[in-house]
C-alpha positions, 0 to 999 in steps of 0.5 A: 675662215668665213666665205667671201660674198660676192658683191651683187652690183658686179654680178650683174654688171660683170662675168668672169671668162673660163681664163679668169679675165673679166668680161663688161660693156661698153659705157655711153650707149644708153642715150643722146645717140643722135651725135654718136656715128653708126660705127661707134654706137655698133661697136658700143654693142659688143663687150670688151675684156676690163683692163687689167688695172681695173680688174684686180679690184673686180677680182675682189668684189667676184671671187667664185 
């Protein structure tokens, strides 16, 4: 059985967490930011956990 690549557009956008989670950044920060509050363009910095539903494709695409 031939070894998976990983898929190289996810490498860069998603990593894995030592739990096997997928860790990714928020959408929607990179312009019009004058309308958006100073709390949710803050929170818009941090990454978030991938919800499960979306992680299982992710899980394919990152197999190492």
């Amino acid at each position: 059985m031939p070894k998976i690549k990983t898929h190289r557009g996810a490498a860069k956008r998603f990593k894995k967490t030592a739990t096997g989670k997928i860790r990714g950044w928020h959408a929607f920060k990179s312009h019009i930011l004058g309308k958006k509050s100073a709390k949710r363009k803050r929170n818009l910095r941090k990454s978030s956990i991938i919800h499960e539903s979306d992680a299982v494709q992710l899980r394919r695409l990152l197999p190492y």
